[in-house]
VOGU-150313 format. One line per 8 residues: for each residue z negated, y, x negated of N, C-alpha, C, O. Coordinates in steps of 0.05 Angstrom, whole numbers, plus 5000, padded with zeros to 4 digits. Example, Ala and Ser with C-alpha at 12.3 -4.5 7.8 and 13.67 -1.06 7.14 Angstrom:
// residues 2
4844 4886 4736 4844 4910 4754 4844 4934 4736 4831 4934 4715 ~ 4858 4955 4743 4857 4979 4727 4843 5001 4742 4839 5023 4732
//
This chain:
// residues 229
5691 5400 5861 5695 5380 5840 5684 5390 5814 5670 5373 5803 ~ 5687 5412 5801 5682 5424 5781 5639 5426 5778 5622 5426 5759 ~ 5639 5428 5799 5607 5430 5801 5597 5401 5797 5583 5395 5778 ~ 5604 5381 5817 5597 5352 5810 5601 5349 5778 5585 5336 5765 ~ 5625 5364 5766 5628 5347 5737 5599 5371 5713 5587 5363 5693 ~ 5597 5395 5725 5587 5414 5704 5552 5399 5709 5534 5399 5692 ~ 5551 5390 5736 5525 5375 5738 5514 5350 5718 5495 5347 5703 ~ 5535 5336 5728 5528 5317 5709 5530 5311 5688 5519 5292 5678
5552 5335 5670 5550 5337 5643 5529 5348 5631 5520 5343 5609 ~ 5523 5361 5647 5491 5372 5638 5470 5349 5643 5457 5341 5625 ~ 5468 5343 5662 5452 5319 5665 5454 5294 5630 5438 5288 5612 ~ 5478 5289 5635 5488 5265 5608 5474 5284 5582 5459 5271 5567 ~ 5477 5308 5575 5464 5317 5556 5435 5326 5555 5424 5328 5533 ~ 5420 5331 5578 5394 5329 5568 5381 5292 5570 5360 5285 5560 ~ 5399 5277 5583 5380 5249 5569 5393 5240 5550 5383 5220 5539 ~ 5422 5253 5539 5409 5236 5495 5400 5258 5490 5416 5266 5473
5381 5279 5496 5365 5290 5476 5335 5279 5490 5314 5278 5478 ~ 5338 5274 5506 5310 5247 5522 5309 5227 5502 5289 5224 5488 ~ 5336 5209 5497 5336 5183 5483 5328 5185 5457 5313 5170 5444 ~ 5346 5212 5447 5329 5216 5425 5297 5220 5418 5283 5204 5405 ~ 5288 5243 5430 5261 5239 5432 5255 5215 5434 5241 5209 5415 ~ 5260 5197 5449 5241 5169 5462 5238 5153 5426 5218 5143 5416 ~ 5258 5155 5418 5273 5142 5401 5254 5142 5367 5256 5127 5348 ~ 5232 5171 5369 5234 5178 5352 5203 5180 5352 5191 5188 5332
5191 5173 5376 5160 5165 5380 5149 5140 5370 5160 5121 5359 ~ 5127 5145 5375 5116 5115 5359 5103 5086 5379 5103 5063 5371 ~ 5095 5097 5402 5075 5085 5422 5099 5063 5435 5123 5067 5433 ~ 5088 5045 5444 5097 5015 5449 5115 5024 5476 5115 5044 5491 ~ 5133 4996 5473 5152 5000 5486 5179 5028 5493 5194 5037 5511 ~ 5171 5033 5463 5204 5041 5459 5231 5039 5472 5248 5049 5487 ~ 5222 5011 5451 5253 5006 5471 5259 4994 5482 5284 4994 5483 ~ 5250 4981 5494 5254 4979 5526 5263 5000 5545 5282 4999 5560
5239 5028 5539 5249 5059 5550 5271 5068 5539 5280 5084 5556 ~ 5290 5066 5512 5316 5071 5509 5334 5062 5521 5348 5078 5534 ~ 5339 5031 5519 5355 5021 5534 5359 5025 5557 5382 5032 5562 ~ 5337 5023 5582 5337 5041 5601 5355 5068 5607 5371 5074 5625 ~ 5344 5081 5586 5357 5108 5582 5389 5107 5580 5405 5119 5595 ~ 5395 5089 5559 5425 5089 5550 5439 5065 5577 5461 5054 5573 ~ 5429 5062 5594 5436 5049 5617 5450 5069 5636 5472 5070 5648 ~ 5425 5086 5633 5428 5106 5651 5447 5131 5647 5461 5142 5664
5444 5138 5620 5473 5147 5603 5498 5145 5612 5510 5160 5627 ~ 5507 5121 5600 5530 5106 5611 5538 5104 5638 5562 5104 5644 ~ 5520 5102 5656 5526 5111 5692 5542 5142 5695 5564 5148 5704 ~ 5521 5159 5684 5519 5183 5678 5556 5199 5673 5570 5215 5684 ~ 5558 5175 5637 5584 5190 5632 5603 5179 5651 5619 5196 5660 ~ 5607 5148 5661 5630 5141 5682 5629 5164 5700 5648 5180 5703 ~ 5599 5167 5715 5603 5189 5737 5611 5215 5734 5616 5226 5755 ~ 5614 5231 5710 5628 5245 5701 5655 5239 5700 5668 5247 5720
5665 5229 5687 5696 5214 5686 5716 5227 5709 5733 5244 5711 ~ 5699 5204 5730 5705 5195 5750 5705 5221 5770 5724 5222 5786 ~ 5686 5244 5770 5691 5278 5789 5699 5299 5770 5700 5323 5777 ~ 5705 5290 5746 5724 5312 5728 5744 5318 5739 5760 5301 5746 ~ 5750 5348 5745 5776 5369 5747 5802 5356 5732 5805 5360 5708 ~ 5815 5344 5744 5843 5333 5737 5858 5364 5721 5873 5362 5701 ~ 5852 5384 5730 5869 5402 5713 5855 5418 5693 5861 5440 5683 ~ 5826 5398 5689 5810 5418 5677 5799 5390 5666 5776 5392 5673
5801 5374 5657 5785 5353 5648 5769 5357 5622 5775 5375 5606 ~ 5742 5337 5617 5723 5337 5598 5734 5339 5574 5749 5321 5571 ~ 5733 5357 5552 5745 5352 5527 5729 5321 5511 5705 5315 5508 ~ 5758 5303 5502 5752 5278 5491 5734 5285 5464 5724 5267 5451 ~ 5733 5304 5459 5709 5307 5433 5685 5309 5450 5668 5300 5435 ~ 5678 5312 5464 5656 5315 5483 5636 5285 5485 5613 5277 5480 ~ 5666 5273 5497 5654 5243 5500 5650 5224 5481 5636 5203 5482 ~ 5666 5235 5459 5661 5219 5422 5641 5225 5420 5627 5205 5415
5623 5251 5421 5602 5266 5409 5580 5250 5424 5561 5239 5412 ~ 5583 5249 5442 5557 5236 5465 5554 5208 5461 5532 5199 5456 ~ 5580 5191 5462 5580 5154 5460 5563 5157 5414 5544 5145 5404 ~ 5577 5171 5406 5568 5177 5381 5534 5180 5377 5525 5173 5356 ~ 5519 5190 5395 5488 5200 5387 5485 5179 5404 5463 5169 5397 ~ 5498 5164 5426 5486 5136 5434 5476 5112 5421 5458 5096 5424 ~ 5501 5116 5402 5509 5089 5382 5481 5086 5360 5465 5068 5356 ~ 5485 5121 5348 5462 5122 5334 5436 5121 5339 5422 5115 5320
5423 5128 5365 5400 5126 5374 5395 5093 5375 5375 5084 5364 ~ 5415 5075 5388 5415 5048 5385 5411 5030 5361 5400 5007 5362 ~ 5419 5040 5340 5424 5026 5315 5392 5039 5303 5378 5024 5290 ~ 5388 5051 5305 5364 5069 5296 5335 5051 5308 5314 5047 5294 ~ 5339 5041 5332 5323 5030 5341 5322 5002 5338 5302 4988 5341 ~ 5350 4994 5332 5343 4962 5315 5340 4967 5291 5338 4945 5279 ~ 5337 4983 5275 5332 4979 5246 5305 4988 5252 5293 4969 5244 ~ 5285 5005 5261 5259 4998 5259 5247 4980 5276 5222 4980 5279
5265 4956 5294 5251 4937 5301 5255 4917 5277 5237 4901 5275 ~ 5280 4915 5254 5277 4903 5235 5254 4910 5218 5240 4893 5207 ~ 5249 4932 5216 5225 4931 5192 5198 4932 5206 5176 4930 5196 ~ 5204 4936 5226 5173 4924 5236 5169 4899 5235 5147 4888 5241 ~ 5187 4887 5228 5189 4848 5237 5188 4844 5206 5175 4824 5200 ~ 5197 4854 5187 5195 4849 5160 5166 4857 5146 5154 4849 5125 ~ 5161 4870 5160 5134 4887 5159 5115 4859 5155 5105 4851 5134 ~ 5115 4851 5177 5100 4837 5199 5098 4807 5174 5078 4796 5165
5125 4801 5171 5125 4771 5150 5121 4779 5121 5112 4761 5107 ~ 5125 4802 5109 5112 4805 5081 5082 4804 5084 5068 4794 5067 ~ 5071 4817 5109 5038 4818 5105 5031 4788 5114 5008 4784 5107 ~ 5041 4766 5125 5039 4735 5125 5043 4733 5106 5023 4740 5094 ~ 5063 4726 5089 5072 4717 5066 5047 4722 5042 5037 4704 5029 ~ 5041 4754 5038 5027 4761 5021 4999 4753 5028 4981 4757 5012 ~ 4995 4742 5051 4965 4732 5063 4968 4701 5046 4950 4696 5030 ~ 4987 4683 5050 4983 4654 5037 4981 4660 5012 4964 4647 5000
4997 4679 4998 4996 4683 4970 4977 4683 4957 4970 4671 4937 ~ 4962 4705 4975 4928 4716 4960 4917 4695 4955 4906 4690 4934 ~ 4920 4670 4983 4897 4645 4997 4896 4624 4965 4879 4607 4960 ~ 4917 4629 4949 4925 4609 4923 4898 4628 4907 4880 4612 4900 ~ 4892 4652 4901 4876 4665 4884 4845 4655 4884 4830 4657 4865 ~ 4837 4646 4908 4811 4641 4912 4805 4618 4885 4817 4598 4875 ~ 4782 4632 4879 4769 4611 4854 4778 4625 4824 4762 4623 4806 ~ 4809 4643 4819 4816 4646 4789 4793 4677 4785 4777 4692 4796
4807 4671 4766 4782 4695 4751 4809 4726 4750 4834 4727 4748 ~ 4789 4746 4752 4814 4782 4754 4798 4803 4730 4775 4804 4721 ~ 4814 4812 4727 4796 4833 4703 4791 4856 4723 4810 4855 4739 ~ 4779 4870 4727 4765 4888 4755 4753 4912 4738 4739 4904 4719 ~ 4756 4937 4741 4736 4958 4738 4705 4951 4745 4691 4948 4765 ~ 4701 4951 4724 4665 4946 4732 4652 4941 4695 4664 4934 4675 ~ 4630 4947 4698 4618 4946 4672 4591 4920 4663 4575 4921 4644 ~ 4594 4899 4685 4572 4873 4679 4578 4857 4661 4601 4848 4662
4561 4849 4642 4570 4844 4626 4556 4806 4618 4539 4800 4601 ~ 4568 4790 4631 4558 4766 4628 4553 4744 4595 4571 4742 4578 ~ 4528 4733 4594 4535 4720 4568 4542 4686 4577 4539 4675 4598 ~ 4549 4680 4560 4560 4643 4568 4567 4634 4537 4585 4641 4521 ~ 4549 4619 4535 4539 4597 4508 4541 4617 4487 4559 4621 4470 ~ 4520 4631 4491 4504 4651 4464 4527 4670 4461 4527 4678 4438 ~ 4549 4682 4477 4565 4707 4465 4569 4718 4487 4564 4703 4506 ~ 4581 4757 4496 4580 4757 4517 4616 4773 4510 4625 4780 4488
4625 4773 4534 4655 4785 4520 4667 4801 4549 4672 4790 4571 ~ 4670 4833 4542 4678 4848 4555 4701 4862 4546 4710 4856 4524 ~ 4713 4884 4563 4745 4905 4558 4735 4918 4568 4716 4919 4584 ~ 4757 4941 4550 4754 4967 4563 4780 4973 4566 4797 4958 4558 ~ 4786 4998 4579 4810 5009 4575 4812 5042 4569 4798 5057 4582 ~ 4831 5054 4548 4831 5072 4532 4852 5089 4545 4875 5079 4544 ~ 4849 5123 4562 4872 5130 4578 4895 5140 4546 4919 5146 4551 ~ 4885 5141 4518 4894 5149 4501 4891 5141 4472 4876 5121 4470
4898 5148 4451 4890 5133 4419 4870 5146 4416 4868 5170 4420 ~ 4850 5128 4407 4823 5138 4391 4813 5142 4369 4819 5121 4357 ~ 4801 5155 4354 4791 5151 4320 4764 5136 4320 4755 5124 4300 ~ 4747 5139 4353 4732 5126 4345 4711 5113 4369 4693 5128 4377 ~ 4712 5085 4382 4705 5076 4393 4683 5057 4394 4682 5037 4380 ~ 4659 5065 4416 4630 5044 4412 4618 5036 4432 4615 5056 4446 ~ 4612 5023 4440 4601 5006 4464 4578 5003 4459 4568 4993 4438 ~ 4557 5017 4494 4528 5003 4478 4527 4989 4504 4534 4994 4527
4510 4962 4489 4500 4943 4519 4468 4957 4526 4450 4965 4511 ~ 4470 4956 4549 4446 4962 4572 4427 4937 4580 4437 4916 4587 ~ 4397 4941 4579 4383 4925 4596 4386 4929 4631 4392 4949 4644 ~ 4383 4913 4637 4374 4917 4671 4368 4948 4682 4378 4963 4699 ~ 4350 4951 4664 4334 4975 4669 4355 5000 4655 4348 5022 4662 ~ 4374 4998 4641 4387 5010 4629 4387 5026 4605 4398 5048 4599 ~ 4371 5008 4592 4359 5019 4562 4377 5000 4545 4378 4975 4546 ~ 4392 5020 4527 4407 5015 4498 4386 4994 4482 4365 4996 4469
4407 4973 4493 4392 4951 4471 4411 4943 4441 4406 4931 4420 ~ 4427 4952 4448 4447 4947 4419 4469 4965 4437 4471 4967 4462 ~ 4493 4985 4403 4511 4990 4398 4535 4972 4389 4522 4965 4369 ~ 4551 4963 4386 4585 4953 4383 4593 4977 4370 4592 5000 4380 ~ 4603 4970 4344 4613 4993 4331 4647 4991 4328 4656 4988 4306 ~ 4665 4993 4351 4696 4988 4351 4710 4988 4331 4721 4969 4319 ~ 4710 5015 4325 4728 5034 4313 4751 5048 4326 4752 5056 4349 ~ 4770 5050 4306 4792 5056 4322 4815 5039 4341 4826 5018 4337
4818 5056 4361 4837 5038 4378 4854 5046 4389 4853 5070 4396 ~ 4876 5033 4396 4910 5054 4407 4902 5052 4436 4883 5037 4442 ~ 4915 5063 4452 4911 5066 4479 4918 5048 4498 4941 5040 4491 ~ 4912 5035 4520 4909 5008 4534 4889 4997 4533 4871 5012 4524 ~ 4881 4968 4540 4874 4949 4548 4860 4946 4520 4871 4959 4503 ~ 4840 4932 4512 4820 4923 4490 4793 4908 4500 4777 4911 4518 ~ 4797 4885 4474 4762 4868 4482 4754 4880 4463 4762 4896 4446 ~ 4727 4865 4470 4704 4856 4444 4688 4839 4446 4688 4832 4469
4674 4827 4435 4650 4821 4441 4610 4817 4423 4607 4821 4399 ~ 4592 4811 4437 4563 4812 4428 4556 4790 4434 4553 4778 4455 ~ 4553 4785 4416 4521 4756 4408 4496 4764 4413 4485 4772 4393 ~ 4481 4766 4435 4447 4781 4432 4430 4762 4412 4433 4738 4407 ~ 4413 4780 4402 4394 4776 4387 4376 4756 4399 4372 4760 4424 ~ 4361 4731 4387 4342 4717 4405 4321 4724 4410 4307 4737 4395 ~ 4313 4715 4436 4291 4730 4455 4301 4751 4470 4283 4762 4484 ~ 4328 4763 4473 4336 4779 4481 4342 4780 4510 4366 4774 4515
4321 4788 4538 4330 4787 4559 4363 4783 4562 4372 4793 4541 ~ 4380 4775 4574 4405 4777 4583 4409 4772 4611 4429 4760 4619 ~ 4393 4780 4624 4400 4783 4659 4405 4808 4663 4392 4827 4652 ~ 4425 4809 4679 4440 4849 4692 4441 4860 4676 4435 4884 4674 ~ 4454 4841 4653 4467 4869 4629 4489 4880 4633 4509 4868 4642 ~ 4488 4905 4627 4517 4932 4627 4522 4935 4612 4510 4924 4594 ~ 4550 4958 4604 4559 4972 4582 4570 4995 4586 4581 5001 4607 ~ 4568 5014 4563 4572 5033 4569 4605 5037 4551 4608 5019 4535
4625 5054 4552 4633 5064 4529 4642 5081 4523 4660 5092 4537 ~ 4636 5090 4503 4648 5121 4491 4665 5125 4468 4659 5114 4446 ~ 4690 5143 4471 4712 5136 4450 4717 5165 4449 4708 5178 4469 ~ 4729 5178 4431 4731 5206 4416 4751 5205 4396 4750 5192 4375 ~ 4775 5222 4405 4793 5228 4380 4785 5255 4376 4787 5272 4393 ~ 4772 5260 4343 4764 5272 4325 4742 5296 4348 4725 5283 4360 ~ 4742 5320 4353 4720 5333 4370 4731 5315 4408 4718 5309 4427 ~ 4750 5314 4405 4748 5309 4447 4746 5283 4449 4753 5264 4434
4738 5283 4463 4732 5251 4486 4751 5238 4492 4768 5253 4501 ~ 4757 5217 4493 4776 5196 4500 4770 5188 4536 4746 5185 4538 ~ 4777 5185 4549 4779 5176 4574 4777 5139 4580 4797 5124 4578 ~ 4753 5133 4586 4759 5105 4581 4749 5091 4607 4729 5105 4614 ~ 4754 5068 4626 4748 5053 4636 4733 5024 4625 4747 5009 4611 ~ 4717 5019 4628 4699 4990 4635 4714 4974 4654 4724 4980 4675 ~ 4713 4950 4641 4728 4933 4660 4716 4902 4656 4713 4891 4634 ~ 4712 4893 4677 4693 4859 4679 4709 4844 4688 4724 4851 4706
4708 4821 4680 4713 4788 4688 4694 4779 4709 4670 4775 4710 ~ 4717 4778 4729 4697 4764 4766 4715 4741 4765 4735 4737 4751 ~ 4705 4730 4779 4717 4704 4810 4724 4710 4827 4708 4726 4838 ~ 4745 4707 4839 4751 4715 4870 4738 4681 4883 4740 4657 4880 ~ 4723 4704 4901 4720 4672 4922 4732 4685 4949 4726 4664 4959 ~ 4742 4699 4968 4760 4700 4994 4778 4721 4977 4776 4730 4954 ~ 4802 4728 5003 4819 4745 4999 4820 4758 5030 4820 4740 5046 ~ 4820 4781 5041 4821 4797 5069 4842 4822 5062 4845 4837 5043
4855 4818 5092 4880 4841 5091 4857 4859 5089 4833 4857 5087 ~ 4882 4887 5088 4868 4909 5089 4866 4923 5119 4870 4910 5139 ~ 4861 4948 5119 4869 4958 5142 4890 4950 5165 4907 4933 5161 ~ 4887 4963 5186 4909 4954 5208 4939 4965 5200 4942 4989 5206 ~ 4960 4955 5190 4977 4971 5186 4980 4977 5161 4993 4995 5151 ~ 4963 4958 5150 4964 4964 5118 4977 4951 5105 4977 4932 5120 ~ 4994 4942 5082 5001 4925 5064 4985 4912 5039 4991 4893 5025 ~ 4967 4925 5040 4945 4921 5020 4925 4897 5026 4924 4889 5049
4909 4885 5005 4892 4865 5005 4871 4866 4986 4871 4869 4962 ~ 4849 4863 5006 4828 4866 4993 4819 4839 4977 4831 4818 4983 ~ 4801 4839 4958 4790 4816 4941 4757 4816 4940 4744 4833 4928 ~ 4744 4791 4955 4715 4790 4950 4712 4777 4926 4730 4763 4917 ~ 4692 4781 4914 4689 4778 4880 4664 4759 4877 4661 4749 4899 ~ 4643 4750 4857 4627 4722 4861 4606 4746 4855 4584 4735 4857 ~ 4602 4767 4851 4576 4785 4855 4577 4792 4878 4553 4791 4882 ~ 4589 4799 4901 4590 4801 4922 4603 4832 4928 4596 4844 4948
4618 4842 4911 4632 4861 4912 4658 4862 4917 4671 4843 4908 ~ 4675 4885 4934 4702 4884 4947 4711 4901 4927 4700 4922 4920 ~ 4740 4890 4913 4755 4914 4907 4796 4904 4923 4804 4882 4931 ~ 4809 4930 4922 4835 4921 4924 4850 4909 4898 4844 4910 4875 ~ 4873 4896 4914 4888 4878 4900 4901 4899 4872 4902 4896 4848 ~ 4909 4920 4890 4914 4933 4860 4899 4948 4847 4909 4965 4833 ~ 4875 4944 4848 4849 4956 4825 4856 4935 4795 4852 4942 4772 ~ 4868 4903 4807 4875 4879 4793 4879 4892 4766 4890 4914 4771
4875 4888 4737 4885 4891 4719 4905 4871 4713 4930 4870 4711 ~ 4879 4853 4710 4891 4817 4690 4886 4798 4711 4867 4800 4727 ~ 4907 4773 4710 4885 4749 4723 4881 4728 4704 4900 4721 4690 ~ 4854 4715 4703 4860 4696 4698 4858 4661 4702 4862 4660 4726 ~ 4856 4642 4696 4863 4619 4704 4838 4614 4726 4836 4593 4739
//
């Protein structure tokens, strides 16, 4: 009798440390293979029970401890079938959301610098305060065709804008900019006005969303500065 019970108590303890393992993998059908397991558990502890030494029986902390790492391996495994299922409807949800963006305009890292009825109007962004900030616009070719003389500016987000001179190519113009508190350099980003025309998840497993733009460039949703209408 004593042997049937030291058997299968050993048995009941290496499969919840099975269940656990199973429990704690990633590859499909989980759980399905837990439940199984905790099926087979439960057979396990009755059949214990049931050839335990009447004058020697299982200590009841034994069987708290075991029904206890059951409970939890169980609960463990519906809470990551919950967030896999929440998972699953935030990346829907955030898919119709994006589908509303197609057509508005985003402020985007990038330095193109479009003109529309004789002015052209770009941002930058400043990682700090400056004493002294200048923008030069670029030809195609990338020759300083005019400086923007800023000045000073506190740190964040900032426009400006240029009127070109007439006769002044304005196809594939850029900008550059450079900002300096007193000898060091200021840290600054260029930032352009696009169109979104689509929106595409990101990776498999990703939460992220990508944005196609009306130059035909991809950035993510959170490169986004500004949007606008």
């Amino acid at each position: 009798m004593t042997t049937t019970t030291s058997s299968t108590a050993s048995s009941t303890s290496a499969l919840v440390a099975q269940i656990n393992a199973s429990s704690s993998g990633s590859s499909g059908g989980t759980a399905s293979t837990t439940k199984a397991m905790s099926d087979q558990f439960l057979k396990l502890l009755i059949t214990q029970i049931q050839n335990q030494d009447p004058l020697n029986p299982t200590d009841n902390a034994q069987f708290t401890s075991q029904l206890a790492q059951i409970n939890t391996v169980s609960g463990l495994e519906k809470v990551n079938e919950s967030i896999a299922s929440m998972s699953s409807q935030f990346l829907q949800m955030q898919a119709m959301q994006s589908a509303s963006l197609v057509g508005r305009s985003v402020i985007v890292p990038g330095n193109a610098l479009t003109v529309s009825d004789g002015k052209a109007t770009g941002q930058f962004e400043l990682s700090s305060a400056a004493d002294s900030v200048k923008v030069d616009v670029l030809s195609s070719a990338g020759r300083v065709i005019d400086t923007i003389d800023v000045g000073a500016e506190t740190s964040g987000r900032h426009q400006f804008s240029w009127t070109p001179a007439e006769g002044v190519d304005t196809t594939g113009l850029r900008f550059r900019v450079s900002a300096t508190r007193g000898t060091a350099a200021v840290s600054s980003t260029a930032l352009q006005s696009q169109q979104i025309t689509s929106v595409a998840a990101g990776s498999s497993g990703s939460a992220s969303m990508n944005l196609t733009l009306k130059d035909g460039s991809t950035v993510a949703y959170s490169a986004v500065r500004a949007f606008g209408s």
